[in-house]
C-alpha positions as CSV (number, residue, x, y, z in Angstrom):
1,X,-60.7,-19.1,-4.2
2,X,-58.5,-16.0,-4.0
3,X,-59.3,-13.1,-6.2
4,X,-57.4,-9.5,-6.4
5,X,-57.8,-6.7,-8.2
6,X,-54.1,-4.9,-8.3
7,X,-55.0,-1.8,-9.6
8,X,-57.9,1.3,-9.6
9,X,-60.2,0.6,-12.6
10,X,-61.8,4.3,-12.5
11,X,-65.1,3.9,-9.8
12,X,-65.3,4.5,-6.2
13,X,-64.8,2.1,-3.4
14,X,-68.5,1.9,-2.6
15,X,-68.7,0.8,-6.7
16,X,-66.4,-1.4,-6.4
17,X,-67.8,-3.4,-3.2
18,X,-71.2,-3.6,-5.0
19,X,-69.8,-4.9,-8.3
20,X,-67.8,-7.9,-5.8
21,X,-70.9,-8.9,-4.3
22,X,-71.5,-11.5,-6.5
23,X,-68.0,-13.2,-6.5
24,X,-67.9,-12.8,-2.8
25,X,-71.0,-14.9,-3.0
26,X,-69.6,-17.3,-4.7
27,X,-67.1,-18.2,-2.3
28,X,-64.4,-15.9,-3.6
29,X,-61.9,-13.7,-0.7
30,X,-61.9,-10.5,-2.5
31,X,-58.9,-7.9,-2.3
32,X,-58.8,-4.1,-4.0
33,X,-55.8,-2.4,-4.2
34,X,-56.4,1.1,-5.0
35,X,-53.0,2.3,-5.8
36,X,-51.3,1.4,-9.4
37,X,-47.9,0.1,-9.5
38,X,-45.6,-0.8,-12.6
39,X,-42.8,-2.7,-10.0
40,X,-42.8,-6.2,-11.1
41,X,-41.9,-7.1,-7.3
42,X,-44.6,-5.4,-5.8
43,X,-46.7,-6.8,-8.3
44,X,-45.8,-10.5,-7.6
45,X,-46.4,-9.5,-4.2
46,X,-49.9,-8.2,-4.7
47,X,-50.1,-11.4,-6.7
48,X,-49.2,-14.3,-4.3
49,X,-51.6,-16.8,-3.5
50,X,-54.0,-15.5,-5.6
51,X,-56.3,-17.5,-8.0
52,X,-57.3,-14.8,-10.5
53,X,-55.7,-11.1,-10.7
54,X,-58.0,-8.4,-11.7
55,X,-55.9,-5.5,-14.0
56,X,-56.6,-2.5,-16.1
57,X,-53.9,-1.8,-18.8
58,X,-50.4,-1.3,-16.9
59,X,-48.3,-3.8,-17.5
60,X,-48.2,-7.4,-16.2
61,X,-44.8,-8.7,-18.0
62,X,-44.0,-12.3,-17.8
63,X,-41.8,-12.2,-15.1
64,X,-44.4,-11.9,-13.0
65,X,-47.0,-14.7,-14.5
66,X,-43.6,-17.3,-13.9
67,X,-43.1,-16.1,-10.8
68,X,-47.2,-16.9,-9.6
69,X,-47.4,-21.0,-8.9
70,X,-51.0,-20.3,-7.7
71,X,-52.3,-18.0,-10.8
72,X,-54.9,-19.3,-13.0
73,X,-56.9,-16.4,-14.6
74,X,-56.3,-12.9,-15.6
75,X,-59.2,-10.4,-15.9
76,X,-58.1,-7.6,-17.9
77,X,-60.4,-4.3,-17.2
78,X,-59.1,-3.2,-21.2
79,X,-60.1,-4.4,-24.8
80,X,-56.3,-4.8,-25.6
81,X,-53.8,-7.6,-23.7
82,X,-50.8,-6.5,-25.6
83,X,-49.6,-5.3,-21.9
84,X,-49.9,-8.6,-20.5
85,X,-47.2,-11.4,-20.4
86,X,-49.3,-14.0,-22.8
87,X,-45.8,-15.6,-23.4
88,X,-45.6,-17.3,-20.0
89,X,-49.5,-17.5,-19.7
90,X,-49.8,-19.8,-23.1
91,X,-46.5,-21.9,-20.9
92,X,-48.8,-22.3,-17.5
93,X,-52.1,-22.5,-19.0
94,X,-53.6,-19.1,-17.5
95,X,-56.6,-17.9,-19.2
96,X,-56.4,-14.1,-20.0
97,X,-60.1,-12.7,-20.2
98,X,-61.0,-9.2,-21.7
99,X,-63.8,-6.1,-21.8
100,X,-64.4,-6.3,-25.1
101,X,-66.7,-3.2,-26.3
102,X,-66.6,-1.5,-23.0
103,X,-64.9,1.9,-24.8
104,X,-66.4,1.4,-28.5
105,X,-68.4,5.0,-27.5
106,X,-66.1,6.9,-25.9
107,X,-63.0,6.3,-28.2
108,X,-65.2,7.1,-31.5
109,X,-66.1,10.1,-30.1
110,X,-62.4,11.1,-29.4
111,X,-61.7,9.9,-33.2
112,X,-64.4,13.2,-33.7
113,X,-63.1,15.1,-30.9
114,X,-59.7,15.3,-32.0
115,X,-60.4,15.3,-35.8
116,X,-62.7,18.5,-34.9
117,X,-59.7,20.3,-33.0
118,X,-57.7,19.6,-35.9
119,X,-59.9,20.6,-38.5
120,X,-61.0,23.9,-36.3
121,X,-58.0,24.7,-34.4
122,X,-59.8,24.7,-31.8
123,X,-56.4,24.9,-29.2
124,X,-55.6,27.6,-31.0
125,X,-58.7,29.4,-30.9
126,X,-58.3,29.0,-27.0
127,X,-55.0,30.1,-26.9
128,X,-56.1,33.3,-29.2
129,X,-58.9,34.0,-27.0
130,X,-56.5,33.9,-23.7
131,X,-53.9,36.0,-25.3
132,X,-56.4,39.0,-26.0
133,X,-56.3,38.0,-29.7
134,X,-58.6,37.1,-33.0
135,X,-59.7,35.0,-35.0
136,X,-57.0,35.8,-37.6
137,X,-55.1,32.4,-39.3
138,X,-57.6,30.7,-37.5
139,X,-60.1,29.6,-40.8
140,X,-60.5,25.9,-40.1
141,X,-62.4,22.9,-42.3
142,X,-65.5,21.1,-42.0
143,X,-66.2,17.3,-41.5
144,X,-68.8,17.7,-44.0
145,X,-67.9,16.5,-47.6
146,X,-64.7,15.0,-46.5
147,X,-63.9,11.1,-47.8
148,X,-62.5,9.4,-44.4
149,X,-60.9,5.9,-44.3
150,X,-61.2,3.7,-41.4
151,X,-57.9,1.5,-41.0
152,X,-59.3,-1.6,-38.8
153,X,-63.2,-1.1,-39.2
154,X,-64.3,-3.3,-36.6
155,X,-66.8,-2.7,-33.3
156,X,-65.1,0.5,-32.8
157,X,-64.1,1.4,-36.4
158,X,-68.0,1.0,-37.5
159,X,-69.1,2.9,-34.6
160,X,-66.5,5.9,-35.1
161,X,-67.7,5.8,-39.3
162,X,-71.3,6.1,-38.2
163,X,-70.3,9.3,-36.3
164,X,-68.3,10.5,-39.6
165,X,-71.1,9.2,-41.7
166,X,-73.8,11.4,-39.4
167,X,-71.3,14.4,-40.0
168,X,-72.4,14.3,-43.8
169,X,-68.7,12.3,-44.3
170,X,-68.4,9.8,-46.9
171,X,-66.8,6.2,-45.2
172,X,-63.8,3.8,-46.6
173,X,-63.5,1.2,-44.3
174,X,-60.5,-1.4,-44.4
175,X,-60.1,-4.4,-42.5
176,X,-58.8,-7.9,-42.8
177,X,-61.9,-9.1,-43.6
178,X,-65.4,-7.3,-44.8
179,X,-68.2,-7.2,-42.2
180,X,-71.5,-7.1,-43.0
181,X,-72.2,-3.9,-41.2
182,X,-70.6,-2.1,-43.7
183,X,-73.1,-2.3,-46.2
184,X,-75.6,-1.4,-43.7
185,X,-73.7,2.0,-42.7
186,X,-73.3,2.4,-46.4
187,X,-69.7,2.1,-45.8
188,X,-67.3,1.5,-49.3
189,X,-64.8,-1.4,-48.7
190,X,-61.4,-0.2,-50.0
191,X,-57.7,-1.2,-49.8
192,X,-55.1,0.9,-48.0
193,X,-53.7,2.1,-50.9
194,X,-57.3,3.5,-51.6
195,X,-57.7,5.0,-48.5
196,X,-54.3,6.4,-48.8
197,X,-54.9,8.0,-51.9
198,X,-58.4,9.3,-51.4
199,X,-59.0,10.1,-47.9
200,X,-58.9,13.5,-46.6
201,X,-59.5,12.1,-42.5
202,X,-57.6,8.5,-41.8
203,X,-58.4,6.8,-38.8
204,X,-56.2,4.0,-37.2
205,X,-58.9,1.5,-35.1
206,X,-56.5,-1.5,-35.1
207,X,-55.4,-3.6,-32.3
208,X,-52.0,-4.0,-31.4
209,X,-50.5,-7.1,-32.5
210,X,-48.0,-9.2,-34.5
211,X,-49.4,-7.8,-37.9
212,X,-50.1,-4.5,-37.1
213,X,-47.1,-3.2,-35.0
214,X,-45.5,-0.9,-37.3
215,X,-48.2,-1.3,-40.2
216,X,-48.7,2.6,-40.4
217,X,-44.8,3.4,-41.6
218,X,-43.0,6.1,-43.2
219,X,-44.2,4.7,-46.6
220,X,-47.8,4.8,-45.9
221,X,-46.9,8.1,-44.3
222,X,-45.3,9.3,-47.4
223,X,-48.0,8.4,-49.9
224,X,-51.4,10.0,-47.7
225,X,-53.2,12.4,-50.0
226,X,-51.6,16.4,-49.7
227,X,-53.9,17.8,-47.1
228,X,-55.2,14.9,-44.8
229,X,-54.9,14.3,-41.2
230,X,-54.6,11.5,-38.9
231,X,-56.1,10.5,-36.0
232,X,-54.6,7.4,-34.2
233,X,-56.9,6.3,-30.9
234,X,-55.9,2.6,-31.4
235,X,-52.0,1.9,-30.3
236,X,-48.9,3.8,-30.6
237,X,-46.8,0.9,-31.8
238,X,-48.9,1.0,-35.1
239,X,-47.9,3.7,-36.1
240,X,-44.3,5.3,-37.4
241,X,-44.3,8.5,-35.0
242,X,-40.9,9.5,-35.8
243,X,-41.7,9.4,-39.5
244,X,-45.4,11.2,-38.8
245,X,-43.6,13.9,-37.2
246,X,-41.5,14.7,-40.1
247,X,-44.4,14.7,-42.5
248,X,-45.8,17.2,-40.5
249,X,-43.0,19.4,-39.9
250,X,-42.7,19.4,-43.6
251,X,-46.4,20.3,-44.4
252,X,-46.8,16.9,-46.2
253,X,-49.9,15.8,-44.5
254,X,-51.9,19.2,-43.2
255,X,-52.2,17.6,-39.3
256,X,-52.4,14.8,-36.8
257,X,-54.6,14.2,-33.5
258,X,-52.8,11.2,-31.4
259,X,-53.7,9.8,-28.2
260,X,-51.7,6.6,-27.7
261,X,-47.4,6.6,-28.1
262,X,-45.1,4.2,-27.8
263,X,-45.0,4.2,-24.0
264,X,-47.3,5.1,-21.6
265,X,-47.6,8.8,-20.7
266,X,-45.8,10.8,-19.7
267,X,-44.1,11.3,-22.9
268,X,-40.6,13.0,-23.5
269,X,-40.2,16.5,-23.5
270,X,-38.6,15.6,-27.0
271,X,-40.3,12.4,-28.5
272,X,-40.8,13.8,-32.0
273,X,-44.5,14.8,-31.9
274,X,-44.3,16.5,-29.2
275,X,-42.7,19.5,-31.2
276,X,-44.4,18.5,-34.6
277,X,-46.6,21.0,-36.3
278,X,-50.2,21.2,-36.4
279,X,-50.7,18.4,-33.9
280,X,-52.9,17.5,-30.8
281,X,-52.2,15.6,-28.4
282,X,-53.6,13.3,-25.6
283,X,-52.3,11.0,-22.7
284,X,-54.0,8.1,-23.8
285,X,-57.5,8.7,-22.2
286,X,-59.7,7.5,-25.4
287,X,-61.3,4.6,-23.1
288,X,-61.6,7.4,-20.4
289,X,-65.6,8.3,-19.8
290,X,-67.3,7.4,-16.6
291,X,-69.8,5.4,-19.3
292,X,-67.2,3.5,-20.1
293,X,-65.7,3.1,-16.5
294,X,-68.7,1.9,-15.1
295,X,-69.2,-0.5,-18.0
296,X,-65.7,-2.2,-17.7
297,X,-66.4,-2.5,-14.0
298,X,-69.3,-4.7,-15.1
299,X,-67.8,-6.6,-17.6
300,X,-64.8,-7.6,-15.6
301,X,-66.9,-8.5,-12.3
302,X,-68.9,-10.2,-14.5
303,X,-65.9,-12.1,-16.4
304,X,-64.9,-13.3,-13.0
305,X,-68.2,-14.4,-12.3
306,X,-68.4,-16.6,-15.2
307,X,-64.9,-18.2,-14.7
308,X,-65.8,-18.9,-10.9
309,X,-68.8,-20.9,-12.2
310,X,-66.6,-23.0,-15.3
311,X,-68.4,-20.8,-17.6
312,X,-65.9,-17.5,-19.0
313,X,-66.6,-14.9,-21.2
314,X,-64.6,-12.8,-23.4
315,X,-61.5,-15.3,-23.4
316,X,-58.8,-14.3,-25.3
317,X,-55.4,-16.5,-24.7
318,X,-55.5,-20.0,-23.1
């Protein structure tokens, strides 16, 4: 049994070799890479002969799957697989296992984070304070009293309303299908077109898939109340950027805090919201907390772990 992780997942060597003690008992050859790479050929390469691949979220595109005779199982250090090549792994068979909840902590508290350096202009205020000026134009708005709508209130979507909720906000939550935790935050189930019309603070917690790529468009754009903000810490693709940067620019919607695009940073020197008003910006590090690190590490040891043994966890394609 041939196992090798192709890319750094965030811990230390020494973290690493302690987490692989257990496959390594198992019987499994264990190989770390600990540079990433997005080359498809040096990916196949990393990839030959191997068993199971261990990844985090670059891509892993289905030219490469076809290409691996010997490949069986994909552990993916990341709650979404939208990067990996599930096309040709449905063809071959190759399970595709997940970390499910691994960043449910540290991506609700971005939601906050970046909805508090909206609201309080907080790069601003830096900027102010490093220019030798003052507080002037900077009067920002509180959490407190503000209606907020979660779009996708699932794990993390409950977890990020329970921070809002703790904030003295009142919840909306939205999702395919109601979950009982709702009622026990004292979240109000409501339609988008509710949480459009009512929410001061939206948040997108979707995954990335068939039915939600391009589910946040230039309509729902167009029809958020006058004054709110977004805050999108699920998937770029979900969202109309183009169209979000216009509302901006023309003072539609009062602000925007984004951490995911639709590519990977770096981002375009003139990808709309780059220059768009009132905005802040992230490279896509909502998952990115040594908590969470650390967790993944254990899930995805721990995935492979299972498999070895003919028992998985967290499968999400076969």
């Amino acid at each position: 049994m041939k196992i090798s992780l192709l890319e750094p997942i965030g811990l230390t060597f020494d973290e690493i070799e302690e987490l692989a003690k257990e496959i390594r008992s198992l019987g499994a050859e264990f190989t770390y890479y600990d540079t990433k790479t997005t080359d498809p050929a040096e990916l196949i390469r990393r990839s030959e002969g191997q068993d199971a691949v261990m990844i985090a979220n670059n891509p892993y595109p289905d030219e490469v799957v076809r290409a691996l005779p010997d490949l069986k199982m994909i552990a993916v250090a990341f709650t979404g697989i939208d990067h990996v090549g599930l096309e040709a792994c449905r063809e071959k068979g190759i399970m595709v296992l997940n970390c499910a909840g691994y960043s449910t902590v540290s991506v609700a508290e971005e939601v906050i984070g970046l909805t508090l350096a909206v609201y309080r202009k907080l790069l601003e205020g830096d900027s102010a304070v490093r220019g030798g000026k003052t507080s002037a134009g900077l009067t920002g708005l509180e959490i407190a009293g503000k209606t907020v709508g979660i779009l996708g209130c699932g794990t993390i979507g409950i977890q990020t309303g329970k921070l809002f909720k703790a904030f003295g906000a009142e919840v909306l939550a939205y999702a395919r299908h109601e979950r009982p935790e709702w009622k026990e935050e004292g979240f109000i189930p409501a339609s988008v077109e509710e949480i459009l019309e009512k929410c001061d603070i939206i948040s997108i917690n979707m995954p990335n898939n068939a039915s939600t790529k391009g589910f946040f468009g230039r309509e729902q754009i167009n029809a958020m109340k006058p004054g709110s903000i977004l805050i999108n810490c699920a998937r770029g693709p979900i969202v109309d950027n183009e169209a979000l940067a216009e509302a901006l620019n023309a003072g539609r919607i009062a602000g925007a805090g984004i951490d995911v695009f639709d590519m990977e940073p770096p981002i375009p020197a003139d990808y709309p919201l780059v220059s768009a008003k009132n905005t802040v910006l992230m490279p896509h590090v909502g998952f990115l907390t040594k908590e969470a690190m650390v967790r993944r590490g254990i899930i995805e040891f721990s995935n492979v772990a299972s498999w070895i043994k003919g028992s998985p966890e967290n499968v999400c394609s076969f």
